[in-house]
VEXSE-476569 format. One record per residue (C-alpha): residue number from 1; residue in one letter; z, x, y. Coordinates in Angstrom, 3 decimals, always signed. Layout:
N
(NUM "A" (Z X Y)),
...
***
This chain:
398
(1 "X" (+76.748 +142.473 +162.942)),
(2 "X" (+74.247 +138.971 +163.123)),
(3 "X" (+71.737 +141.522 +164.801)),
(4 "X" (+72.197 +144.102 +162.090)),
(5 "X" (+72.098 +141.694 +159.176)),
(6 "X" (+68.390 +140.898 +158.877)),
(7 "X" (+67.434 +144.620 +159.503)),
(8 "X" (+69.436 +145.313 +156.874)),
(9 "X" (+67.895 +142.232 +154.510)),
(10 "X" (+64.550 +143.378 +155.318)),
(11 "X" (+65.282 +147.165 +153.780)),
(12 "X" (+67.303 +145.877 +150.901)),
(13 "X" (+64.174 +143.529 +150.235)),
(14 "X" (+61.840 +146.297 +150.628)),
(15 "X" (+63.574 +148.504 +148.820)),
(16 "X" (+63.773 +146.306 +145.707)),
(17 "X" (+60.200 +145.372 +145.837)),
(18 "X" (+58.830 +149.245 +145.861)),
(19 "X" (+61.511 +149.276 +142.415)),
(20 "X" (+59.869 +146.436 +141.032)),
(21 "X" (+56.420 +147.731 +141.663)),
(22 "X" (+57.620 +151.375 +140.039)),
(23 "X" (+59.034 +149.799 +137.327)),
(24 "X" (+55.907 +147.199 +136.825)),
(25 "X" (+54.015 +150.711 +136.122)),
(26 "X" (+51.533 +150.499 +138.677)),
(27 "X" (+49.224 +153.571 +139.170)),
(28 "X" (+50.437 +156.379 +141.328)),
(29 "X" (+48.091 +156.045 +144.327)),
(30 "X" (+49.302 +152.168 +143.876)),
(31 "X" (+52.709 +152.891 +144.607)),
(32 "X" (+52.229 +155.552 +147.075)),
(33 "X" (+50.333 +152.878 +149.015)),
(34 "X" (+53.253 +150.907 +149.445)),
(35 "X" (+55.679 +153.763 +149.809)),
(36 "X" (+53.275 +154.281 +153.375)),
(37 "X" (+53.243 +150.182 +154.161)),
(38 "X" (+57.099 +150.136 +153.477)),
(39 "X" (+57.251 +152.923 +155.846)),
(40 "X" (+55.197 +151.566 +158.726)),
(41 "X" (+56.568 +148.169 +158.490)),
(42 "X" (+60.120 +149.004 +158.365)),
(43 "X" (+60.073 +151.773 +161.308)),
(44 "X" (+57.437 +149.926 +163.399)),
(45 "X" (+54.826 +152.954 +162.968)),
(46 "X" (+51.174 +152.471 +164.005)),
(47 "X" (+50.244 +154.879 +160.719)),
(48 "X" (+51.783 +156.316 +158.069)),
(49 "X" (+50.785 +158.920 +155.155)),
(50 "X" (+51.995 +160.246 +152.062)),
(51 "X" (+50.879 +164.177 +151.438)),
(52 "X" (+51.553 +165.295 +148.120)),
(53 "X" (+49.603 +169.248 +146.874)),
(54 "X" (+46.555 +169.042 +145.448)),
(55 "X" (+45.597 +170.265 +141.909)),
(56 "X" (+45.821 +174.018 +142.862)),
(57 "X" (+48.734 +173.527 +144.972)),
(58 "X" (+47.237 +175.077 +147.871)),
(59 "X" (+46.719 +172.441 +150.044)),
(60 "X" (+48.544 +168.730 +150.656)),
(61 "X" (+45.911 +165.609 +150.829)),
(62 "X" (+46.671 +162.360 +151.560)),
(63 "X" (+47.353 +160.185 +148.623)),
(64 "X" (+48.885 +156.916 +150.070)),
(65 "X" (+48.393 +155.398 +153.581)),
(66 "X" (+48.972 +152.633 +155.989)),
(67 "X" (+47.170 +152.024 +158.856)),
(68 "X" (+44.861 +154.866 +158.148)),
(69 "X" (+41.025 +154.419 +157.840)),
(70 "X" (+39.439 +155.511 +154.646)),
(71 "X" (+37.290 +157.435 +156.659)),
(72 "X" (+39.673 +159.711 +158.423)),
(73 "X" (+41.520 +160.066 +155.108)),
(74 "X" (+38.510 +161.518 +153.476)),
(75 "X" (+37.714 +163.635 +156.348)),
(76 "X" (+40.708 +165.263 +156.377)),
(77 "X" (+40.819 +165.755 +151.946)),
(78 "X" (+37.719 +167.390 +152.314)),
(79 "X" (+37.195 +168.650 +155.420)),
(80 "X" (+40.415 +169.656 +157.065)),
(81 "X" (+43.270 +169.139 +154.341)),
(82 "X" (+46.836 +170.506 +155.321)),
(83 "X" (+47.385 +174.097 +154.120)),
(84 "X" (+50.297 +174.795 +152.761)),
(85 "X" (+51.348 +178.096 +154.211)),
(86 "X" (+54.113 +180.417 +152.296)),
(87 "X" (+56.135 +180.983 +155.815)),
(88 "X" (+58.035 +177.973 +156.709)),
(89 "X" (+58.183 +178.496 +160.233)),
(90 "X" (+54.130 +178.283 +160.156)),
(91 "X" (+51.492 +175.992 +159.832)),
(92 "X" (+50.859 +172.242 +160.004)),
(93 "X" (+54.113 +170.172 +160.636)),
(94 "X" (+53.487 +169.130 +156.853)),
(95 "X" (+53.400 +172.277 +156.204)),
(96 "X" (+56.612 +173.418 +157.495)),
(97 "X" (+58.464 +170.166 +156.234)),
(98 "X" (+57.195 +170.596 +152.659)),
(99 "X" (+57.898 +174.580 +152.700)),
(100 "X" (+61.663 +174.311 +154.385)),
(101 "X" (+62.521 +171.084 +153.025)),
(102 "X" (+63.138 +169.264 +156.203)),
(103 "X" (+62.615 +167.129 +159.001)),
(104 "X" (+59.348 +168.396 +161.608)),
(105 "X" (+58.661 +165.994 +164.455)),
(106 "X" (+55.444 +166.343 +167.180)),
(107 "X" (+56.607 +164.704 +170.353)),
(108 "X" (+52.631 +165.392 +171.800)),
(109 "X" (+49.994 +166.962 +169.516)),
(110 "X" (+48.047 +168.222 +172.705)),
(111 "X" (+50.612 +170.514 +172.954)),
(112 "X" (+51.412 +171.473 +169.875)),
(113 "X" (+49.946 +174.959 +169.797)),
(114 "X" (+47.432 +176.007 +166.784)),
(115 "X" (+47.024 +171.745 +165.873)),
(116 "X" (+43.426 +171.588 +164.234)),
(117 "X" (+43.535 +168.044 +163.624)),
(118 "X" (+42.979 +167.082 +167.336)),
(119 "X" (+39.478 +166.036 +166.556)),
(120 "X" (+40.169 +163.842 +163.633)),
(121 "X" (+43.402 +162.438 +165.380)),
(122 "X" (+41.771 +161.397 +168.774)),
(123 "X" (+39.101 +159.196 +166.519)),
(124 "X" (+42.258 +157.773 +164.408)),
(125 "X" (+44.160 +157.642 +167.455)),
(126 "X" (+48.058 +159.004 +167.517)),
(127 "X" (+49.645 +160.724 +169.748)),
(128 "X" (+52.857 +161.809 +168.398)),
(129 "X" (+54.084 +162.473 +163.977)),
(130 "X" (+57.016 +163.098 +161.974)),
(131 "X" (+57.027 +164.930 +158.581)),
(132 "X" (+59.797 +164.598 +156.543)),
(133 "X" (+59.874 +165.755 +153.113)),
(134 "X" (+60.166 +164.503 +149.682)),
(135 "X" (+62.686 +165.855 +147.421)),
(136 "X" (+63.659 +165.423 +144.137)),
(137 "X" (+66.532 +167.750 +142.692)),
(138 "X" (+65.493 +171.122 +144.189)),
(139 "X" (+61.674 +170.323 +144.402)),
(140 "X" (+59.735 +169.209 +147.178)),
(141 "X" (+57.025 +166.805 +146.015)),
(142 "X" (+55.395 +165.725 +149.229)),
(143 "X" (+56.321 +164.686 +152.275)),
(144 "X" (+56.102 +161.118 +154.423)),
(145 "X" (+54.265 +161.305 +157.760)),
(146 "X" (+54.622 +158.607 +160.694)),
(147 "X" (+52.514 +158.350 +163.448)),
(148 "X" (+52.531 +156.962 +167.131)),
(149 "X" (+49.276 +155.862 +169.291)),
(150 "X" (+51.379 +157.205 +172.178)),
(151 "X" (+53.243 +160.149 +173.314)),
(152 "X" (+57.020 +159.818 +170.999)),
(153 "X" (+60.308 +161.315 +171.189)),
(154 "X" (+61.641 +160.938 +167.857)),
(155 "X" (+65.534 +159.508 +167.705)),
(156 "X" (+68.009 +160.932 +165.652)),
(157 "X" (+68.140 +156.909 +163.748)),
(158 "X" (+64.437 +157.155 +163.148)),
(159 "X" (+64.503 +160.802 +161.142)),
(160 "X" (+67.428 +159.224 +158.966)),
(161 "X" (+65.760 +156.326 +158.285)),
(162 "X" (+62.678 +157.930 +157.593)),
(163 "X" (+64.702 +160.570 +155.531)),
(164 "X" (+66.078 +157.306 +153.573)),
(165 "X" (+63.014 +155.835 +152.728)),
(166 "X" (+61.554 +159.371 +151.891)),
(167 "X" (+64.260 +159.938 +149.326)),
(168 "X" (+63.193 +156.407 +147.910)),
(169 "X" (+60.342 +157.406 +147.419)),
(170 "X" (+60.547 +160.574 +146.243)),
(171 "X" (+62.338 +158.252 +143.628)),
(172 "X" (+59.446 +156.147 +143.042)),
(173 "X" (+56.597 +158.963 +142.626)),
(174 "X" (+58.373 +160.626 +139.972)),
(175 "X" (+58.784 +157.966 +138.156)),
(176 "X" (+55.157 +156.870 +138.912)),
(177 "X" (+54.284 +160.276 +137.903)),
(178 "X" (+56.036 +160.073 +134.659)),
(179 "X" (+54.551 +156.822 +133.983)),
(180 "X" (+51.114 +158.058 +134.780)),
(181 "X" (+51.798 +161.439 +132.118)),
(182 "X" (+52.862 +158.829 +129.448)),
(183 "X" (+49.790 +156.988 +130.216)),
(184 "X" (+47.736 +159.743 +129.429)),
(185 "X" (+49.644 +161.142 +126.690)),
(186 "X" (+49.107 +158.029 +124.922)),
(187 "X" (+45.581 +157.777 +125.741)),
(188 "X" (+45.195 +161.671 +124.513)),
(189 "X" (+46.955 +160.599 +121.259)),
(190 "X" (+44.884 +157.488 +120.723)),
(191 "X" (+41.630 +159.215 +121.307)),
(192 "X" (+42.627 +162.207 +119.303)),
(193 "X" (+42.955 +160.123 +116.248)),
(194 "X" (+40.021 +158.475 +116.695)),
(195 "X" (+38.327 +162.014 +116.657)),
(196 "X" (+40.242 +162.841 +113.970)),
(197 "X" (+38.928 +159.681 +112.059)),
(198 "X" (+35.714 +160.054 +112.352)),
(199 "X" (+35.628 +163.935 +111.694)),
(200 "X" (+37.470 +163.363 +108.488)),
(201 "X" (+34.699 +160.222 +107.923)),
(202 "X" (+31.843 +162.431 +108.000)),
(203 "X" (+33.573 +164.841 +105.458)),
(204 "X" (+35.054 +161.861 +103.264)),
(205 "X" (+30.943 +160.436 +103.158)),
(206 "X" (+30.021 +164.429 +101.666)),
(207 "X" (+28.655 +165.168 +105.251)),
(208 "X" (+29.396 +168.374 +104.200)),
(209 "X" (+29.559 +171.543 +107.121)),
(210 "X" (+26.484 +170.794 +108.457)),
(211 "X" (+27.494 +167.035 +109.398)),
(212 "X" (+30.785 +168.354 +110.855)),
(213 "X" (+29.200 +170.750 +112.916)),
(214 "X" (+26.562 +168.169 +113.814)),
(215 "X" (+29.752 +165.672 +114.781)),
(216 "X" (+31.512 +168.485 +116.541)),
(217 "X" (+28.650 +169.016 +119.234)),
(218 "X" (+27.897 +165.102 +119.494)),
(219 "X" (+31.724 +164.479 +120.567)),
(220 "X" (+32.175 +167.897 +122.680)),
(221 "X" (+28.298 +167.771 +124.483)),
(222 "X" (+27.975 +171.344 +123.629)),
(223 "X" (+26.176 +173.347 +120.908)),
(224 "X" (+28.309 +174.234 +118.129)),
(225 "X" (+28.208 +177.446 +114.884)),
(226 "X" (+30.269 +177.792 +112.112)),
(227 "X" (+30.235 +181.446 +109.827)),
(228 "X" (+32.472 +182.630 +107.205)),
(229 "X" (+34.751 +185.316 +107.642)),
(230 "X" (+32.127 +187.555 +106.841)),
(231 "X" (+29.717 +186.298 +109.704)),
(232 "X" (+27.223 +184.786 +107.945)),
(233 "X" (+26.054 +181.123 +109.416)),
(234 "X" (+27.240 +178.209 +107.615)),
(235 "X" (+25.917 +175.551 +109.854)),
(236 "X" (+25.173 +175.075 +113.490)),
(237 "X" (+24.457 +172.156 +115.812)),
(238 "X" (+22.422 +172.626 +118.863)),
(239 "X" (+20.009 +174.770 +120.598)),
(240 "X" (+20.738 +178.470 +119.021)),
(241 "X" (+20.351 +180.342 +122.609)),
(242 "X" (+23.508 +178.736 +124.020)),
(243 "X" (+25.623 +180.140 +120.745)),
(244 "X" (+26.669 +184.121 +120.068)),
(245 "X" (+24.987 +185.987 +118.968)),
(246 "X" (+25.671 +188.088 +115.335)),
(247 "X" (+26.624 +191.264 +117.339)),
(248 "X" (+28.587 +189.395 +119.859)),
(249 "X" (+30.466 +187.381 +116.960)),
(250 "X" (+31.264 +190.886 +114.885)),
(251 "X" (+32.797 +192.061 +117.919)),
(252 "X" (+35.324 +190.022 +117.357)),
(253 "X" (+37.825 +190.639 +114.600)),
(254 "X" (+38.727 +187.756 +112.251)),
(255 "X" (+42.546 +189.161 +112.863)),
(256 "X" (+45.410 +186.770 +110.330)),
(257 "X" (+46.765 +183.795 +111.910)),
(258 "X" (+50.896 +183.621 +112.470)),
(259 "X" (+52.664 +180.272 +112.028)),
(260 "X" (+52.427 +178.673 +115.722)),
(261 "X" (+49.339 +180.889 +116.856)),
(262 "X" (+46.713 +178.535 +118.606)),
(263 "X" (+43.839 +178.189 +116.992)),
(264 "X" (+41.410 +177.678 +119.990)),
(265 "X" (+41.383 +180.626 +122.227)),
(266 "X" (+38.348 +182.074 +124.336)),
(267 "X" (+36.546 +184.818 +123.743)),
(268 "X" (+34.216 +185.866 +127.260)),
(269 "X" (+31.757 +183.400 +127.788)),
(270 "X" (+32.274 +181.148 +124.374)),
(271 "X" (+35.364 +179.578 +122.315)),
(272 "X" (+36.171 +180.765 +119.200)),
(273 "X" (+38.108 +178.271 +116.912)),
(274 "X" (+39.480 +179.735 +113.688)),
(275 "X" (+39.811 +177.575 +110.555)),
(276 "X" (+42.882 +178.728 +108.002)),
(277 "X" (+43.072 +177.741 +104.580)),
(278 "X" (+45.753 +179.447 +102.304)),
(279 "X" (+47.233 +181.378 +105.245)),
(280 "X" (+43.599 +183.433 +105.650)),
(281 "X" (+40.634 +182.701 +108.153)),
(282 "X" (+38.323 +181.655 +105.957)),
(283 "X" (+36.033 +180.681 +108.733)),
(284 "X" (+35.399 +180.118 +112.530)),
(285 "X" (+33.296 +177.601 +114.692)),
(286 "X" (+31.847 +179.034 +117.917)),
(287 "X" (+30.705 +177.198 +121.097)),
(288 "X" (+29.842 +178.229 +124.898)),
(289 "X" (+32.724 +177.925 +127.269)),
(290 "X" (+30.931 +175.966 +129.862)),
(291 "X" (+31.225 +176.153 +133.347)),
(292 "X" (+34.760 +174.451 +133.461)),
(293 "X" (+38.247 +174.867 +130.953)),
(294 "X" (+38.501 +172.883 +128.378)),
(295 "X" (+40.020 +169.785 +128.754)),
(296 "X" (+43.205 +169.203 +126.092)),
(297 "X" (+41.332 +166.339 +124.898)),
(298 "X" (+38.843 +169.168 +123.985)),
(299 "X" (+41.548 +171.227 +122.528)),
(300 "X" (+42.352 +168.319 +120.077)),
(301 "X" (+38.652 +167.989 +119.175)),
(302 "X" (+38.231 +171.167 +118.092)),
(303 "X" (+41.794 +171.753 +116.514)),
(304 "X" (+40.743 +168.735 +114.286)),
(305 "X" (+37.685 +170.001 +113.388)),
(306 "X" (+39.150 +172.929 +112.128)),
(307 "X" (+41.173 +171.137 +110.219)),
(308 "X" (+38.698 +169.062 +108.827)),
(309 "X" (+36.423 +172.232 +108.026)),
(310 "X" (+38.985 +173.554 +105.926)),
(311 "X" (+39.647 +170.548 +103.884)),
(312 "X" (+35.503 +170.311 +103.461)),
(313 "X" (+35.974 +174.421 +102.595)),
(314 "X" (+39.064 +173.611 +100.449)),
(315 "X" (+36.797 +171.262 +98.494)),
(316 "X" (+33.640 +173.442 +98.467)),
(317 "X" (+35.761 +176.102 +97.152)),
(318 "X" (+37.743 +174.214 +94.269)),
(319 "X" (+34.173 +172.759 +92.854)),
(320 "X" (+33.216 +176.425 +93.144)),
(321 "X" (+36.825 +177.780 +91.004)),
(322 "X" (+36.077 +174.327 +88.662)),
(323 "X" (+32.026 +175.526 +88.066)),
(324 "X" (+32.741 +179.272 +88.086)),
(325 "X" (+36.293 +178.440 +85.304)),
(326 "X" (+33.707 +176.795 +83.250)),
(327 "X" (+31.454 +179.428 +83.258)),
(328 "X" (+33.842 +181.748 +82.739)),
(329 "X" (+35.259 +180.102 +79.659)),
(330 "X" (+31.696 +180.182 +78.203)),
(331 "X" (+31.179 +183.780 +78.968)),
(332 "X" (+34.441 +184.673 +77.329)),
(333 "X" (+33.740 +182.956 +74.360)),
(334 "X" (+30.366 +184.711 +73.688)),
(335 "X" (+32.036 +188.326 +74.526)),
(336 "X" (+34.921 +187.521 +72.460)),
(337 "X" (+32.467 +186.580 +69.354)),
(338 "X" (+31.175 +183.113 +69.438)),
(339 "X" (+28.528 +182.396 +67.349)),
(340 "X" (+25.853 +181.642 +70.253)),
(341 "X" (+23.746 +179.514 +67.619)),
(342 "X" (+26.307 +176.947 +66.829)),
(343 "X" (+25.690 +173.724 +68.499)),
(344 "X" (+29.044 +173.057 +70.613)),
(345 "X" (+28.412 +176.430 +72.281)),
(346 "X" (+25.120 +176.303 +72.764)),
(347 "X" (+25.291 +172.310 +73.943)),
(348 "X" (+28.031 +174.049 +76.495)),
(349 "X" (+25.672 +176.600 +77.862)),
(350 "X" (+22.995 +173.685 +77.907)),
(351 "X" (+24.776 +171.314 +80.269)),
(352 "X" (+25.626 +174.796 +82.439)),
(353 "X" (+21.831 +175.333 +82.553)),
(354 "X" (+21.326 +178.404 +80.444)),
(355 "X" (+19.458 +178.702 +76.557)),
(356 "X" (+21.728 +181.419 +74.981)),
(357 "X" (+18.519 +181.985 +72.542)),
(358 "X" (+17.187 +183.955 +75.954)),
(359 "X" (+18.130 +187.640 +76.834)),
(360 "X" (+20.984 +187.726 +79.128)),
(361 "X" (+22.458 +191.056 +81.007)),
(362 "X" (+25.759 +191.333 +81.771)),
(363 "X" (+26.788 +193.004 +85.414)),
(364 "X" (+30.600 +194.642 +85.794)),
(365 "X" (+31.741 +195.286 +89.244)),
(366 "X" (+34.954 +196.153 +90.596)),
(367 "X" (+36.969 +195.038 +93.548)),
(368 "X" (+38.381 +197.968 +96.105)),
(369 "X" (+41.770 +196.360 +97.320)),
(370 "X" (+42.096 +196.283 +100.996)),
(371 "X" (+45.879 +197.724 +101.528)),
(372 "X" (+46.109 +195.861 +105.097)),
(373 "X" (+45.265 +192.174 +103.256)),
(374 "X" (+46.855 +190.250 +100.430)),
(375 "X" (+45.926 +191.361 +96.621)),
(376 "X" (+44.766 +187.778 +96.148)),
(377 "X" (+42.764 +187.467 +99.591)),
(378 "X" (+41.204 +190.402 +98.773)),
(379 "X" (+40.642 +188.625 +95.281)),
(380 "X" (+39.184 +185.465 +96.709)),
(381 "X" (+37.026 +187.432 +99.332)),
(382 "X" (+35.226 +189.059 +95.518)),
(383 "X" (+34.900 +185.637 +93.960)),
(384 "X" (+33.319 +184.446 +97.150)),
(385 "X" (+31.092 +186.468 +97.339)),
(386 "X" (+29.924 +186.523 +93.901)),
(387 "X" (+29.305 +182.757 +94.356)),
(388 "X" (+27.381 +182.831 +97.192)),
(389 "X" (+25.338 +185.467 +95.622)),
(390 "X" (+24.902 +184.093 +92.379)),
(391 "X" (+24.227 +180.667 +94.317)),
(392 "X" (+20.887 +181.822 +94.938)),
(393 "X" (+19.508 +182.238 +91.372)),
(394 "X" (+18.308 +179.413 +89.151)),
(395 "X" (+20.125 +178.833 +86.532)),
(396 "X" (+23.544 +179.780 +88.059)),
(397 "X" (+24.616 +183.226 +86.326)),
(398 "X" (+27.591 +182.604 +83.974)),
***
């Protein structure tokens, strides 16, 4: 038992310090680090690895090491990085451990048939490996590789005790992992509002759509259009050559948006973000895709620009009701028999621009309801229009 006791101190102690270091919220390649130096100190290894798949999934890299030069580790990332093949039975020792979900020991890799790493493991210099996997529940997350300079038969105590420390540290790179997606969640969040803030700034200082477009390109490096739900350009930031063109825009329909739809969705080779006010699309901002996806951080951008957009459209339009009531009041009291000599109605029709003394002509149109859209959509689509057309003459039509 004496002989036993400080092995058994040394794990306990090693053990608690890897906790301590999870728990401190070090950064994942930080704690896989010492997940491979635990290894290698406690089992007397000359290297040691942790594997975990890359971002596709396709492959296993080495994250964390021991013993390893930087040089071999980025030689085999890039150049010969462990597939991970769907057979168990095949491929790389990693391989196999990860896929079956245990233990795959190399007494000699120069006889390990169909081994590719021999180059790469001469100029490191091992002999012999273990692989033992990583689990967590049901999931494989990794695995833990040992190595030997020399030629190694593997004991029975050795695969346990690598098996024990591997189930550590599956232990400790979920929770590193978890850390690390809080991290970022929070950073997301902070740097969404801060979008958010200064989108709603350049509104709240009567920016107007131009300076949100304008704002919208600055923060996402690409060139950026807004239209109406008719198509016709509100603003745009940017050279015009990277954005859609009319035709390609048209051939996309402005379809409703359901509670929970996204909002940002792409459309071939640009982005299309739609911007809802009242339950309609009211508008949409366009932008080129790029070469890669867009990053969530993206996604945020642009969901709060559409946001913003329809406040700035929310406001645009209630000046617009406000201008267009007034006018309307005036009109109605002239066609309903105002005298349009007497001073309060002709000091109204004054401050709206117009000298009632003039000839005016009346124009009557008349709405054809849409049976697929809302009465009062259909409605606001009319009075839209007329504004925008009437915005063109000076003074404003009544």
């Amino acid at each position: 038992m004496a002989e036993t006791l400080p092995d058994l101190r040394q794990w306990l102690d090693a053990v608690r310090t890897l906790t301590a270091v999870v728990n401190s919220g070090q950064g994942l390649s930080d704690v896989l680090g010492l997940v491979a130096e635990t290894a290698r100190s406690l089992l007397h290894l000359d290297f040691c690895g942790v594997l975990v798949p890359d971002a596709d999934g396709h492959n296993l890299v080495i994250t964390g090491w021991s013993g390893l030069t930087a040089e071999y580790v980025a030689r085999v990332n890039s150049d010969r990085p462990v597939r991970l093949e769907a057979d168990a039975r095949g491929g790389a020792p990693s391989s196999r451990a990860y896929r079956s979900g245990r233990p795959v020991a190399v007494t000699d890799i120069s006889q390990e048939q169909g081994f590719i790493w021999g180059g790469v493991a001469a100029e490191q210099g091992y002999r012999s490996m273990l692989s033992v996997p990583l689990i967590a529940g049901s999931a494989a997350l990794g695995t833990l590789n040992s190595y030997h300079r020399e030629v190694h038969d593997f004991t029975a105590d050795e695969v346990d005790r690598l098996m024990l420390l591997a189930d550590h540290a599956a232990i400790a790179l979920t929770s590193a992992r978890m850390l690390d997606d809080l991290r970022r969640q929070h950073e997301l969040v902070t740097r969404s509002e801060q979008i958010h803030e200064r989108l709603l700034r350049v509104a709240l200082r009567a920016g107007g759509v131009e300076g949100i477009a304008a704002a919208a390109s600055e923060l996402l490096a690409r060139p950026v259009l807004v239209e109406d739900a008719r198509g016709e350009v509100l603003a745009h930031a940017g050279p015009l050559a990277a954005l859609p063109s009319a035709e390609v825009r048209r051939a996309v329909p402005v379809d409703e948006v359901e509670p929970g739809d996204r909002l940002v969705r792409e459309c071939g080779d640009h982005v299309v973000v739609r911007v809802v006010l009242s339950g309609s699309v009211t508008a949409r901002l366009w932008l080129p895709r790029g070469a890669e996806p867009l990053r969530p951080l993206d996604e945020r951008a642009l969901e709060h620009a559409s946001i913003v957009l329809a406040l700035e459209l929310f406001r645009l339009r209630t000046a617009a009701e406000v201008e267009q009531r007034l006018r309307g009041e005036l009109l109605a009291d002239v066609l309903g028999g105002a005298d349009p000599t007497s001073r309060p109605v002709r000091e109204r029709a004054e401050l709206l621009g117009h000298d009632l003394s003039r000839p005016h002509v009346a124009l009557v149109a008349r709405t054809v309801p849409d049976a697929a859209a809302p009465v009062a959509a259909t409605a606001q689509r009319a009075l839209d229009a007329v504004v925008r057309l009437a915005g063109r003459d000076v003074p404003r039509p009544l």
